[in-house]
CHARMM-style PDB file with segment names, atoms N, HN, CA, C and O in Angstrom:
ATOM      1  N   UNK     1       7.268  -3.098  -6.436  1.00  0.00      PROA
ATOM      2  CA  UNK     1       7.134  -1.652  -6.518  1.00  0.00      PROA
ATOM      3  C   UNK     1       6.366  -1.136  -5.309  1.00  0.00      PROA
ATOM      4  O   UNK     1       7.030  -1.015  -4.280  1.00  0.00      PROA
ATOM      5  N   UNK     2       4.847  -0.752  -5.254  1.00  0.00      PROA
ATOM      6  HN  UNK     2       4.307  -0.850  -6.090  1.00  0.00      PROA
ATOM      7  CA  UNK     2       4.524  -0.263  -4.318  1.00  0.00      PROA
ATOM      8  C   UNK     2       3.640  -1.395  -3.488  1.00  0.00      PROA
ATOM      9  O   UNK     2       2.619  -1.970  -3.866  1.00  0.00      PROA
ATOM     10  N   UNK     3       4.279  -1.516  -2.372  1.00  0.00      PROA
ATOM     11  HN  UNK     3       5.109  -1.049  -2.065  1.00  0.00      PROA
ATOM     12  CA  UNK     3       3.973  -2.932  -1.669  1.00  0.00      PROA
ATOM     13  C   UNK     3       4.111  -2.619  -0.047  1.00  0.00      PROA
ATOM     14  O   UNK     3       5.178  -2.280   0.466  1.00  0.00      PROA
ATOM     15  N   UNK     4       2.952  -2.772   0.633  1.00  0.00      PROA
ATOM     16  HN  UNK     4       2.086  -3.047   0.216  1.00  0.00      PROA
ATOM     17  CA  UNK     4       3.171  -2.784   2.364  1.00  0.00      PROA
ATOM     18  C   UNK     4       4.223  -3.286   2.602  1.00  0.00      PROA
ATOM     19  O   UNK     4       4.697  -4.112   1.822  1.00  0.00      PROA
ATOM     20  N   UNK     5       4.873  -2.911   3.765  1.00  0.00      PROA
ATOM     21  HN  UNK     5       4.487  -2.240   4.399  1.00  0.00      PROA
ATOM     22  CA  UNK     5       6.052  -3.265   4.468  1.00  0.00      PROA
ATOM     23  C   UNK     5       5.144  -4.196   5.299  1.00  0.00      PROA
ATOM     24  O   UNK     5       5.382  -5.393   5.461  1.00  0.00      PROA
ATOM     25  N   UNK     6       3.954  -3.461   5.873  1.00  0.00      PROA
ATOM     26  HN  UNK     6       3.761  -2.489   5.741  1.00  0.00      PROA
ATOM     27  CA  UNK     6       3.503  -4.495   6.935  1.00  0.00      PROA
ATOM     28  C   UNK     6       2.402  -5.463   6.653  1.00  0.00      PROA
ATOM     29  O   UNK     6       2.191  -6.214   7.605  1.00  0.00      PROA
ATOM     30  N   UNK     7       1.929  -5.583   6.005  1.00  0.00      PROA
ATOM     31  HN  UNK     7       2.100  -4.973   5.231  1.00  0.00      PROA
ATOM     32  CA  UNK     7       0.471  -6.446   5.545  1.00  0.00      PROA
ATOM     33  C   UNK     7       0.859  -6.888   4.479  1.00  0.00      PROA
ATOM     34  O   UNK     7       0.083  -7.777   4.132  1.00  0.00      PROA
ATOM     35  N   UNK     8       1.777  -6.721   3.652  1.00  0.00      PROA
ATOM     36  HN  UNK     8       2.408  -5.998   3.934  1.00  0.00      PROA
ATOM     37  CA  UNK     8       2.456  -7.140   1.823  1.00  0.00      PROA
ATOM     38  C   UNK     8       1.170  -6.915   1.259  1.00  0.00      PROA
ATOM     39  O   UNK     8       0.529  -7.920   0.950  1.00  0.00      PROA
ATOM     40  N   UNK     9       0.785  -6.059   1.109  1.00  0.00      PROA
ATOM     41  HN  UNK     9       1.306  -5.243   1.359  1.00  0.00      PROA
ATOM     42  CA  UNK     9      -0.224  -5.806   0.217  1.00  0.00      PROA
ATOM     43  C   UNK     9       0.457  -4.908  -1.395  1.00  0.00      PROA
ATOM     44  O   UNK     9       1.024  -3.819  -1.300  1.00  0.00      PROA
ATOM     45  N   UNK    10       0.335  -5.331  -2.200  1.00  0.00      PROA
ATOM     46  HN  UNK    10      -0.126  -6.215  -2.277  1.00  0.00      PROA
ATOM     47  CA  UNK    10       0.751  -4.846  -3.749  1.00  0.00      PROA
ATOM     48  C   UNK    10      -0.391  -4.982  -4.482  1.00  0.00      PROA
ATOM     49  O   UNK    10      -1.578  -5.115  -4.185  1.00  0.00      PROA
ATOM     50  N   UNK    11       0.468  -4.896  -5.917  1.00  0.00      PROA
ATOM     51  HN  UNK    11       1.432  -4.788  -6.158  1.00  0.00      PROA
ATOM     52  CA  UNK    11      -0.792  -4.585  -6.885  1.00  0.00      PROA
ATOM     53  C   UNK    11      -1.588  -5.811  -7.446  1.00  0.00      PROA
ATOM     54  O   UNK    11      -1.204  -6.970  -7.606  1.00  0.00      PROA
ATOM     55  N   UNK    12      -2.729  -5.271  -7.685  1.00  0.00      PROA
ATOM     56  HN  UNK    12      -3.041  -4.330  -7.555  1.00  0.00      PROA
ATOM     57  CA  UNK    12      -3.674  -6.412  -8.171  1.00  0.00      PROA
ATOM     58  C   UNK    12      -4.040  -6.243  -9.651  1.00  0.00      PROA
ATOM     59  O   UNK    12      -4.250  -5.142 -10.161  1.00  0.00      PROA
ATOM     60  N   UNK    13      -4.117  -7.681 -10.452  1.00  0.00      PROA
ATOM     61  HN  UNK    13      -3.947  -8.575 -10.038  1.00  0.00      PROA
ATOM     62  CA  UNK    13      -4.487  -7.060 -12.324  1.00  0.00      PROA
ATOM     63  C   UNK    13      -5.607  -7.719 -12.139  1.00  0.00      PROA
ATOM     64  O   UNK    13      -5.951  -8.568 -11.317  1.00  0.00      PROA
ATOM     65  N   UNK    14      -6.227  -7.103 -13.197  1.00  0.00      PROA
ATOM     66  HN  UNK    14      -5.947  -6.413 -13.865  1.00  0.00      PROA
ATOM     67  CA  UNK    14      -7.018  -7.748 -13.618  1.00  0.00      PROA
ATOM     68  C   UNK    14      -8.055  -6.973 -14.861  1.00  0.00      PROA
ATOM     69  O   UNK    14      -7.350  -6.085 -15.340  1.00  0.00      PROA
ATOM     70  N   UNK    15      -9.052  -6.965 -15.366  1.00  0.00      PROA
ATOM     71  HN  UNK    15      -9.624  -7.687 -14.977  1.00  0.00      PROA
ATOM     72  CA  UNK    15      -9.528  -6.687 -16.469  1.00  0.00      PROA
ATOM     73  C   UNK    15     -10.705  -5.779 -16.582  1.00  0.00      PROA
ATOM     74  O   UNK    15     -11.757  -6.351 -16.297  1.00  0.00      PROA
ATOM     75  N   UNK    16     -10.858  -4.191 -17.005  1.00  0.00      PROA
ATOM     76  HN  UNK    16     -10.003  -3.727 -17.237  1.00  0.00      PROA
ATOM     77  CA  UNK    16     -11.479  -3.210 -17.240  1.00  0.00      PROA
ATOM     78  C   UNK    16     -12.436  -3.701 -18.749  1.00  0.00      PROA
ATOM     79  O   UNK    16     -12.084  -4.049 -19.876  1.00  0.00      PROA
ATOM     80  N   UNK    17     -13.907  -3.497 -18.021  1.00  0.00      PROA
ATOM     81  HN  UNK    17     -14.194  -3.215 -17.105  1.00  0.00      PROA
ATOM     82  CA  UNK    17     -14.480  -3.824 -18.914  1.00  0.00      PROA
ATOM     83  C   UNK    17     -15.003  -2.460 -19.273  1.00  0.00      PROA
ATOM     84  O   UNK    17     -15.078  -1.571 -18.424  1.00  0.00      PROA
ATOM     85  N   UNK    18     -15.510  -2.222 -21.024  1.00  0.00      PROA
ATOM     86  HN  UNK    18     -15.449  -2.944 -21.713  1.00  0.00      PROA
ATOM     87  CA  UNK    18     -15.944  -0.884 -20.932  1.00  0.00      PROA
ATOM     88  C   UNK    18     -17.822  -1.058 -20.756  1.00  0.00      PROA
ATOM     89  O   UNK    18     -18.541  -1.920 -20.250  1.00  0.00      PROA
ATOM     90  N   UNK    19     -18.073   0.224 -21.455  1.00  0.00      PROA
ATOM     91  HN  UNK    19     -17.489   0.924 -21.867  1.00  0.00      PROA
ATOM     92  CA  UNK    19     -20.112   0.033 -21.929  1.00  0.00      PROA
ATOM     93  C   UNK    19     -20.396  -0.859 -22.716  1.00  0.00      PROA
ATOM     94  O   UNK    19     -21.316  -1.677 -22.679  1.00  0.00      PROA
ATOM     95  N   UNK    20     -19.108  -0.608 -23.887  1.00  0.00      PROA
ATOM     96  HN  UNK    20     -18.362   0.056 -23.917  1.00  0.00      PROA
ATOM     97  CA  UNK    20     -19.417  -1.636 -25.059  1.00  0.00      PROA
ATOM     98  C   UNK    20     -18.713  -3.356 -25.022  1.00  0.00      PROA
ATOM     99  O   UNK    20     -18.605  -4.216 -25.896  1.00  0.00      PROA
ATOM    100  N   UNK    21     -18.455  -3.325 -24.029  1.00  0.00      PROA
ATOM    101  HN  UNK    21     -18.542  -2.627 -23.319  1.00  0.00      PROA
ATOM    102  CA  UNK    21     -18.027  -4.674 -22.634  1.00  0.00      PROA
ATOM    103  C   UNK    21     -16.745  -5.119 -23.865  1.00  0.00      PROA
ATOM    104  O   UNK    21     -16.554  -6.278 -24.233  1.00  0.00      PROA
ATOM    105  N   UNK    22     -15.922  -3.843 -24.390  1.00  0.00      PROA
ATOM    106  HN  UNK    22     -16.078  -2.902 -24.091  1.00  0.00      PROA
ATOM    107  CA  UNK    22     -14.293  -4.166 -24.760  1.00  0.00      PROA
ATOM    108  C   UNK    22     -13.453  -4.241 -23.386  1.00  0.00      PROA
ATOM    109  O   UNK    22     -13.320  -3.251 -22.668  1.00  0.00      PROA
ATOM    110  N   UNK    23     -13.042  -5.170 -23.162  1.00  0.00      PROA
ATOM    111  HN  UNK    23     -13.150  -5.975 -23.745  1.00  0.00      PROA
ATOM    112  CA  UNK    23     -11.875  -5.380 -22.289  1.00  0.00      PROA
ATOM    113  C   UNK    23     -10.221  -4.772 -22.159  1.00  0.00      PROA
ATOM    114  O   UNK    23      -9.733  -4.662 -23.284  1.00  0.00      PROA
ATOM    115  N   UNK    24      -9.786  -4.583 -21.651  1.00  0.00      PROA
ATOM    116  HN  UNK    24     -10.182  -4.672 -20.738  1.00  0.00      PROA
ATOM    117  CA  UNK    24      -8.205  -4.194 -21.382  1.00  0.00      PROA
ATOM    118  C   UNK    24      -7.743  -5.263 -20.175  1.00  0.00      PROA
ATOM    119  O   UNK    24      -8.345  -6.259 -19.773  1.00  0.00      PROA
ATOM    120  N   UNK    25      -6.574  -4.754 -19.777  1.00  0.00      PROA
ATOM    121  HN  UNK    25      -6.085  -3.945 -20.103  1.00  0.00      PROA
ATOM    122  CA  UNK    25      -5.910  -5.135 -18.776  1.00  0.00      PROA
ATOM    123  C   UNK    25      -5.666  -4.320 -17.974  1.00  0.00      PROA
ATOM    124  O   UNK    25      -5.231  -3.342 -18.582  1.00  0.00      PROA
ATOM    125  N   UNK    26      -5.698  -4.095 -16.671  1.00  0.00      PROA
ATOM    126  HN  UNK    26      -6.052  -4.890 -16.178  1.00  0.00      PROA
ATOM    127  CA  UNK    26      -5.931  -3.091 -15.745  1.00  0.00      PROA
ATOM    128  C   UNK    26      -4.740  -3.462 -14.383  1.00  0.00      PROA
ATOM    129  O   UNK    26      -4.239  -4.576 -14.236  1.00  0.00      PROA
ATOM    130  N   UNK    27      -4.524  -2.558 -13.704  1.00  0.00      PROA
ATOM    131  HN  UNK    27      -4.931  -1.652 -13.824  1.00  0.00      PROA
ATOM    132  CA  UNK    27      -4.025  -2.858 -12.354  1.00  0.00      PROA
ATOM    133  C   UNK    27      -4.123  -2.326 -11.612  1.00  0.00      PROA
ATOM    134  O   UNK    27      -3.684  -1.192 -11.805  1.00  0.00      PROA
ATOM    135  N   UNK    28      -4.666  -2.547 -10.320  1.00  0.00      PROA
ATOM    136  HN  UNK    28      -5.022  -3.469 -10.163  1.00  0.00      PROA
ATOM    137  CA  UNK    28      -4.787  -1.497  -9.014  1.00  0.00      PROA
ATOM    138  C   UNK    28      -3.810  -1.593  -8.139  1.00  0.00      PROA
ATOM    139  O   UNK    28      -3.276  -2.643  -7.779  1.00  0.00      PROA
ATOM    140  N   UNK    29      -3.526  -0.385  -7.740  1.00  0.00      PROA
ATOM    141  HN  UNK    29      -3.959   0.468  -8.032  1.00  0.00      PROA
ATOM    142  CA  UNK    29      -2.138  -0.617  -6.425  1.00  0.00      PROA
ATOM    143  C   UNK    29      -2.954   0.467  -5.342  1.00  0.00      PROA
ATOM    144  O   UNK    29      -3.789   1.370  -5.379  1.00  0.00      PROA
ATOM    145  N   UNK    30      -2.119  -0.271  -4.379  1.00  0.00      PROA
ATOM    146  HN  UNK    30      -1.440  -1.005  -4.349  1.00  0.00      PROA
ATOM    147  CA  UNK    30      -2.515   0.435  -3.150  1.00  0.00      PROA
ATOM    148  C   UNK    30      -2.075   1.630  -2.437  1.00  0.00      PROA
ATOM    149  O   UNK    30      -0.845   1.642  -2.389  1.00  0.00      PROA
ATOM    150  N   UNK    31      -2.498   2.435  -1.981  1.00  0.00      PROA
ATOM    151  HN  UNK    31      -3.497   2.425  -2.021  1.00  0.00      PROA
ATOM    152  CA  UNK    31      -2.397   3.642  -1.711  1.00  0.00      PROA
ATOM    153  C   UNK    31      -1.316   3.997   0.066  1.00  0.00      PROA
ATOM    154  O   UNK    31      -1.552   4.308   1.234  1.00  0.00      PROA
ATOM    155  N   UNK    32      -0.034   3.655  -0.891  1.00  0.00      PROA
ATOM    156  HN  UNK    32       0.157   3.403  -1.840  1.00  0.00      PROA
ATOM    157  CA  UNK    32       1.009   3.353  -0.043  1.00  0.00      PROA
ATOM    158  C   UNK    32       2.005   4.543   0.193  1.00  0.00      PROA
ATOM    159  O   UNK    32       2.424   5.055  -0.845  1.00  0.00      PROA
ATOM    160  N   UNK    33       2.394   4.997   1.206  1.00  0.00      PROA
ATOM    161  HN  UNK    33       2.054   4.581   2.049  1.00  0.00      PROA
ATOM    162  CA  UNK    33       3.015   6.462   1.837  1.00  0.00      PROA
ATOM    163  C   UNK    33       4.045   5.864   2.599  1.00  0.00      PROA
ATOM    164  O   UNK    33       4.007   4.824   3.256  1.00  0.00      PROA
ATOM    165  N   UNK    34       5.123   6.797   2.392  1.00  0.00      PROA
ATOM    166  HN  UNK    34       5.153   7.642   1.858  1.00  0.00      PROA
ATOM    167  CA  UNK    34       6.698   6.736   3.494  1.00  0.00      PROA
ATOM    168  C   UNK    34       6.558   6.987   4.040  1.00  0.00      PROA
ATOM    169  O   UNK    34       6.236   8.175   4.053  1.00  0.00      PROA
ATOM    170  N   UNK    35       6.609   5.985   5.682  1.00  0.00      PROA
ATOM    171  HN  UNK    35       6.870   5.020   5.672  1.00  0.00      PROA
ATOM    172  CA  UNK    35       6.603   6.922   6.645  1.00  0.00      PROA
ATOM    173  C   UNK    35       7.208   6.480   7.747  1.00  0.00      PROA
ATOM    174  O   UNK    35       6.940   5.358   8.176  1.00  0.00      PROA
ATOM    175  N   UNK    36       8.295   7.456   8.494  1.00  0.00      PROA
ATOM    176  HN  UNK    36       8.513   8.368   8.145  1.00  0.00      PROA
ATOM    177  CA  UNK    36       9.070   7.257   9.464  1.00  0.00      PROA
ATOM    178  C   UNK    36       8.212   6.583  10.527  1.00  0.00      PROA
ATOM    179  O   UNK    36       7.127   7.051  10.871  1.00  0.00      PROA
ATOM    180  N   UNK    37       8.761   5.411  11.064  1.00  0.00      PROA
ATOM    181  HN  UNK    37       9.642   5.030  10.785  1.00  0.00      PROA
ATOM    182  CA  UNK    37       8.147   4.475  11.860  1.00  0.00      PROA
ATOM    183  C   UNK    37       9.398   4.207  12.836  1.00  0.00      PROA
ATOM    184  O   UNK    37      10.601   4.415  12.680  1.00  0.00      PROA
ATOM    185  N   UNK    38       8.740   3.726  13.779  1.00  0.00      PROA
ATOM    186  HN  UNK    38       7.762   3.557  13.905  1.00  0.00      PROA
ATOM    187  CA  UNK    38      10.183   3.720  15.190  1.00  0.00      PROA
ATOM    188  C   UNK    38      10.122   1.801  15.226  1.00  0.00      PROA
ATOM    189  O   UNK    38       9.095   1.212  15.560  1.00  0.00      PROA
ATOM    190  N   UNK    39      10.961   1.327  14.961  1.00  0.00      PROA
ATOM    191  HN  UNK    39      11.795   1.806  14.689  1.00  0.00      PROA
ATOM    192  CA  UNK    39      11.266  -0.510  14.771  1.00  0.00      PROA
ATOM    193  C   UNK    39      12.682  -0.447  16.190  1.00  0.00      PROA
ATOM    194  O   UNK    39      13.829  -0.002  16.223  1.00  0.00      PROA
ATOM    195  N   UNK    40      11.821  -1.123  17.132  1.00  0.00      PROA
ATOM    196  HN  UNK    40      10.890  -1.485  17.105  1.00  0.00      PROA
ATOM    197  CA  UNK    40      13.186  -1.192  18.043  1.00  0.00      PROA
ATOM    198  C   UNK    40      13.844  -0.487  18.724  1.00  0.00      PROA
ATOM    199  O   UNK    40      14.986  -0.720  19.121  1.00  0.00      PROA
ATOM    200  N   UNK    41      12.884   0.896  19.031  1.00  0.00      PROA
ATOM    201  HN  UNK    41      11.956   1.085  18.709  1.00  0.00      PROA
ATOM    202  CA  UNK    41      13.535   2.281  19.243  1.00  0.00      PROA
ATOM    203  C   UNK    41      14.674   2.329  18.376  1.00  0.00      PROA
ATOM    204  O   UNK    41      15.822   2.490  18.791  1.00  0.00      PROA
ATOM    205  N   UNK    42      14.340   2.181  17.095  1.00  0.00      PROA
ATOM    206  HN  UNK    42      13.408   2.051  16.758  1.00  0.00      PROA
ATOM    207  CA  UNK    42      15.166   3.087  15.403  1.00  0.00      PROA
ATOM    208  C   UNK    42      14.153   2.928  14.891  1.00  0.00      PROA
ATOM    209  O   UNK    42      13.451   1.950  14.636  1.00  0.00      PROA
ATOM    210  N   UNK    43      14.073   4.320  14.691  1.00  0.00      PROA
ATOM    211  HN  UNK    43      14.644   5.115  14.898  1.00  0.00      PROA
ATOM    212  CA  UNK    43      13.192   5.090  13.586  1.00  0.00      PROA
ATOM    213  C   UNK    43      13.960   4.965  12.139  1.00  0.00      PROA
ATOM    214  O   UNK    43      15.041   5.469  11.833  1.00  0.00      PROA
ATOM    215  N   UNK    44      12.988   4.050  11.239  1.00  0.00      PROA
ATOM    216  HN  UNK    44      12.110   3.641  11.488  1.00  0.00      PROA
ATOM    217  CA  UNK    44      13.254   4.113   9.940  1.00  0.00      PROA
ATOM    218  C   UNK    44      12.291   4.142   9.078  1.00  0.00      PROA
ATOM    219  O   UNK    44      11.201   3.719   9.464  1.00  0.00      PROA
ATOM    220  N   UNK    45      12.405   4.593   7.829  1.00  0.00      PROA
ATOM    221  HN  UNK    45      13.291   4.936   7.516  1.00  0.00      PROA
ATOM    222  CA  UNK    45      11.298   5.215   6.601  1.00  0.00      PROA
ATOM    223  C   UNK    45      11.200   3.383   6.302  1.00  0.00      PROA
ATOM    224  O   UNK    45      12.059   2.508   6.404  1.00  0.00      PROA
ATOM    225  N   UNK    46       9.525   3.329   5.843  1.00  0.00      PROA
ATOM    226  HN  UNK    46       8.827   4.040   5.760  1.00  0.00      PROA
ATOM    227  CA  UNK    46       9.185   2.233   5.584  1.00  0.00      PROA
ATOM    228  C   UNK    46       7.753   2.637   4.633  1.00  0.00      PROA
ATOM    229  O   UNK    46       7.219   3.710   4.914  1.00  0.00      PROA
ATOM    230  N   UNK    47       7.178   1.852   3.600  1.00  0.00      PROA
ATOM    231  HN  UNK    47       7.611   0.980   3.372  1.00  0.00      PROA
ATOM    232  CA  UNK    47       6.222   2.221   2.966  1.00  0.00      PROA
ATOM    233  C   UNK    47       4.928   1.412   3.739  1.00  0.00      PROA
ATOM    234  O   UNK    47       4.734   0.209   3.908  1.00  0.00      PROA
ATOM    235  N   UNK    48       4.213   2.493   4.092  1.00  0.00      PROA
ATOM    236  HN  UNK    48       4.372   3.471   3.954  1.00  0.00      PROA
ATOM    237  CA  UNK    48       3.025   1.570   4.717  1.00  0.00      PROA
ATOM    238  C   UNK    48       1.429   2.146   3.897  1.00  0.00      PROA
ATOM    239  O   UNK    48       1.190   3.239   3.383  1.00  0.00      PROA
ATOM    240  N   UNK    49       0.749   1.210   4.008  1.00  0.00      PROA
ATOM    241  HN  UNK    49       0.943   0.323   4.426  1.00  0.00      PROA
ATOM    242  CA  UNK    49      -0.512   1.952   3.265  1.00  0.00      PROA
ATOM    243  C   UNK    49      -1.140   1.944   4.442  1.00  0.00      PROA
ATOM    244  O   UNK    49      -0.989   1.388   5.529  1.00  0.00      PROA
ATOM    245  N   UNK    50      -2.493   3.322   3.551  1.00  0.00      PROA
ATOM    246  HN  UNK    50      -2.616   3.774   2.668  1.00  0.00      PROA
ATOM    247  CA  UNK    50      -3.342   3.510   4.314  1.00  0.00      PROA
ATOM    248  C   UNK    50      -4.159   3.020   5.744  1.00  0.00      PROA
ATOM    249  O   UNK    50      -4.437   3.396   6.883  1.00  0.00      PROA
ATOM    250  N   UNK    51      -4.399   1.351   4.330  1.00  0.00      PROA
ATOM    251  HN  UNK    51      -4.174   1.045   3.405  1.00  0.00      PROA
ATOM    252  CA  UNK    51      -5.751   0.935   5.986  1.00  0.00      PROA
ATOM    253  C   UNK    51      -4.689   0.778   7.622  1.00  0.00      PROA
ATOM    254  O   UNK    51      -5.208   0.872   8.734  1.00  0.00      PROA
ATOM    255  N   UNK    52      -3.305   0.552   7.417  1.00  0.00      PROA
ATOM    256  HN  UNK    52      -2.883   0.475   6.513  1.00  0.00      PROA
ATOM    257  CA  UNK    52      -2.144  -0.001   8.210  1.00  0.00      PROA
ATOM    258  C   UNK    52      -2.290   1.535   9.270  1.00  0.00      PROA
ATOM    259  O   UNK    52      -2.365   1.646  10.493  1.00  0.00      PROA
ATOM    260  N   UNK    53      -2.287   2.297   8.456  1.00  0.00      PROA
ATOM    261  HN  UNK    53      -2.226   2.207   7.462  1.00  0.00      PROA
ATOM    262  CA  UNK    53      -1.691   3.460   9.312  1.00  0.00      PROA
ATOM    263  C   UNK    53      -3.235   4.047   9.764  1.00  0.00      PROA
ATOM    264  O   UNK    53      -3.186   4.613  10.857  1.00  0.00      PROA
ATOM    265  N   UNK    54      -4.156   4.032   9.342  1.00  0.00      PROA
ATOM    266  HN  UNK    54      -4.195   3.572   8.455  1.00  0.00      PROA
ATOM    267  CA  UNK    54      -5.427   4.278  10.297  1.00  0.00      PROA
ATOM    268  C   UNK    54      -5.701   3.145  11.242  1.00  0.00      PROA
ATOM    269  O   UNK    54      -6.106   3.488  12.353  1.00  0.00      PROA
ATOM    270  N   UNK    55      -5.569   1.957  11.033  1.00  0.00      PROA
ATOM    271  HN  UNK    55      -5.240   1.678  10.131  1.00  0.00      PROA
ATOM    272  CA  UNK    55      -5.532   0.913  12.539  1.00  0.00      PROA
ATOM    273  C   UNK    55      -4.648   0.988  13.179  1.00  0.00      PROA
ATOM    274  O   UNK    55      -4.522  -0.022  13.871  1.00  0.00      PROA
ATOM    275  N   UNK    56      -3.375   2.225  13.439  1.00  0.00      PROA
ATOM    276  HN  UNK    56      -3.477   3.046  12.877  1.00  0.00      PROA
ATOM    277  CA  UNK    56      -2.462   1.933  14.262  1.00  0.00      PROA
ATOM    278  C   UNK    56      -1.794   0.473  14.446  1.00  0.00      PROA
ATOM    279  O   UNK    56      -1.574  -0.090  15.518  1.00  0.00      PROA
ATOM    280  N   UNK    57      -1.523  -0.007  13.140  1.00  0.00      PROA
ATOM    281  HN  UNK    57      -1.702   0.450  12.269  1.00  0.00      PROA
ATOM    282  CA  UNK    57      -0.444  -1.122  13.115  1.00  0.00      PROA
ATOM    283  C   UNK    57       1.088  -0.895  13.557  1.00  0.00      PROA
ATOM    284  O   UNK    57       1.922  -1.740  13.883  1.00  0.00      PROA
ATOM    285  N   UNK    58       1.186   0.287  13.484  1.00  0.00      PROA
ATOM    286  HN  UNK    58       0.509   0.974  13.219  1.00  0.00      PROA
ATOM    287  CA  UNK    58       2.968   0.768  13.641  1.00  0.00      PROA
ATOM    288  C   UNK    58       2.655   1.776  14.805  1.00  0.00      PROA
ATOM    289  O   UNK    58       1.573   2.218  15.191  1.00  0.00      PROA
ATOM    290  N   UNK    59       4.086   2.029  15.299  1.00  0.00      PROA
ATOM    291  HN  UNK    59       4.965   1.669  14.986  1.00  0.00      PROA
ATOM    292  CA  UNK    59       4.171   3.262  15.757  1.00  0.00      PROA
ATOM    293  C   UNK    59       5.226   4.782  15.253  1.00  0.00      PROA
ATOM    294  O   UNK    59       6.427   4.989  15.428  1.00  0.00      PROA
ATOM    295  N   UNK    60       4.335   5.490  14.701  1.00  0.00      PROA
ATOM    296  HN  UNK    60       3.359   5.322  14.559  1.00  0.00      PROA
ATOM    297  CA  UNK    60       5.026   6.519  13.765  1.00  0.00      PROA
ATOM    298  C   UNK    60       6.114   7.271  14.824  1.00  0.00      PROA
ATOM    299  O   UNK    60       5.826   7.660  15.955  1.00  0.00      PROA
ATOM    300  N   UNK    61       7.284   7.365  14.246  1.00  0.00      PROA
ATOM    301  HN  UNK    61       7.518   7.049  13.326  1.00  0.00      PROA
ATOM    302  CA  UNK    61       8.186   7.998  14.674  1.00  0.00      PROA
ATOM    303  C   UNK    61       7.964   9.929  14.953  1.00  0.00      PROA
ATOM    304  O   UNK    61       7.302  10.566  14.133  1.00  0.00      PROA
ATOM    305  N   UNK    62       8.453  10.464  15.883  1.00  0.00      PROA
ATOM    306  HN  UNK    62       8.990   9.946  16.549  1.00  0.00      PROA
ATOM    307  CA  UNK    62       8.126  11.742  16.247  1.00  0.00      PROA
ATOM    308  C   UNK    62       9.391  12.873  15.217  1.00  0.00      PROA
ATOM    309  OT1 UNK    62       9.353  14.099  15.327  1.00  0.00      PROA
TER     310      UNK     62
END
């Protein structure tokens, strides 16, 4: 589902404890955005997250 194109970063489970330390099952995903990126001089939509696109890992298409 929501997964880096460039780093494969996806979701992580794991277990929400409360005050009264009842447990669930939990999952965090990463905060992943479409975004036209230029591969090869071709620009194509690719899902990249955040930390990717503030280190200038790609180069965003104009």
């Amino acid at each position: 589902m929501a997964k880096c194109d460039i780093c494969n970063k996806g979701q992580h489970f794991g277990i929400q404890v409360s005050h009264s330390h009842r447990r669930s099952n939990r999952v965090w995903k990463p905060n992943v955005r479409k975004v036209k990126v230029e591969v090869n001089g071709v620009s194509k939509r690719m899902h990249i997250c955040t930390k990717c696109l503030r280190s200038n890992k790609i180069a965003k298409a104009v």
